[in-house]
N, C-alpha and C positions, 0 to 999 in steps of 0.2 A: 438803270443798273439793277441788277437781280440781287436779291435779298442774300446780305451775308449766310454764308452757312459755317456754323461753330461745330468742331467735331472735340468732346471728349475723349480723350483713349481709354481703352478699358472697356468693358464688356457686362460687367455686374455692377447692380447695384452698391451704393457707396454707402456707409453709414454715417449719422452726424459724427462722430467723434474724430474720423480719417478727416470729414471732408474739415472742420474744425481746426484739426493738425496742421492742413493742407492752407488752409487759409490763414493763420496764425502766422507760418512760417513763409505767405507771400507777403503778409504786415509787414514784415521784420525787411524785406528786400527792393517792395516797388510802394509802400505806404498804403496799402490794399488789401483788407482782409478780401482775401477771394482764391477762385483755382482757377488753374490755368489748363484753355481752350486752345485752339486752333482756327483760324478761321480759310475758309474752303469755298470760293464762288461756285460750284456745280455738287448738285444732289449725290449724297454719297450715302450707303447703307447706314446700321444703325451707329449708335454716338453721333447723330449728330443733329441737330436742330436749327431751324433757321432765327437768326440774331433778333429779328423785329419780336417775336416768338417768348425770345428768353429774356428780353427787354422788358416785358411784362411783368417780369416775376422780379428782377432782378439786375440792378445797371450793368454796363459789360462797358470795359477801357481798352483802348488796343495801349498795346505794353510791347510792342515790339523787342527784338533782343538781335544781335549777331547772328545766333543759333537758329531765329526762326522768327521770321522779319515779320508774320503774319499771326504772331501772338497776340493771347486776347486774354483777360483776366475778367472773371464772373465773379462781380461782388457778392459778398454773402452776410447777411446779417451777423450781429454780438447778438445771442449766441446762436450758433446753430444748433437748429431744434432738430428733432426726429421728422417735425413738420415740415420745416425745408429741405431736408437731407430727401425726404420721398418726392417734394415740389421738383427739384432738381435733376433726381432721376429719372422721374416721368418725363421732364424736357427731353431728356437725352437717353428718352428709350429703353433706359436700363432696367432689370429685374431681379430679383433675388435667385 
């Protein structure tokens, strides 16, 4: 099977504070400080990184939902730094 491929939506880089927000606020709902991916078996433009990839940096839970059965949650460290908020972005291609 081919390596999962995780796409973030969004196009620019993310800052620690949003991604912080973003993860606080998935604590509160799946027990998971983390943001929420997509996951995508065929290579798609940018946003998106392949899972074994972001695994590296970072665990990733499939969290599925109704809305979108192929949901994926990227944990993130307490706290997020500016150093993972850049770690993060480079996975998934982003820039300022």
């Amino acid at each position: 099977m081919a390596d999962e491929q995780l796409k973030r939506f969004g196009t620019t880089a993310e800052s620690a504070e949003r991604l912080a927000q973003q993860a606080a606020a998935a604590e509160t709902v799946l027990g998971i400080h983390g943001v929420s991916v997509t996951a995508r078996d065929t290579n798609a433009p940018a946003g998106v990184a392949p899972r074994s990839e972001v695994e590296k940096h970072f665990p990733v839970h499939n969290t599925p939902s109704r809305r979108d059965p192929q949901h994926r949650t990227v944990e993130l460290p307490k706290p997020v730094t500016p150093e993972v908020a850049d770690r993060f972005n480079r996975l998934f291609g982003r820039s300022e």
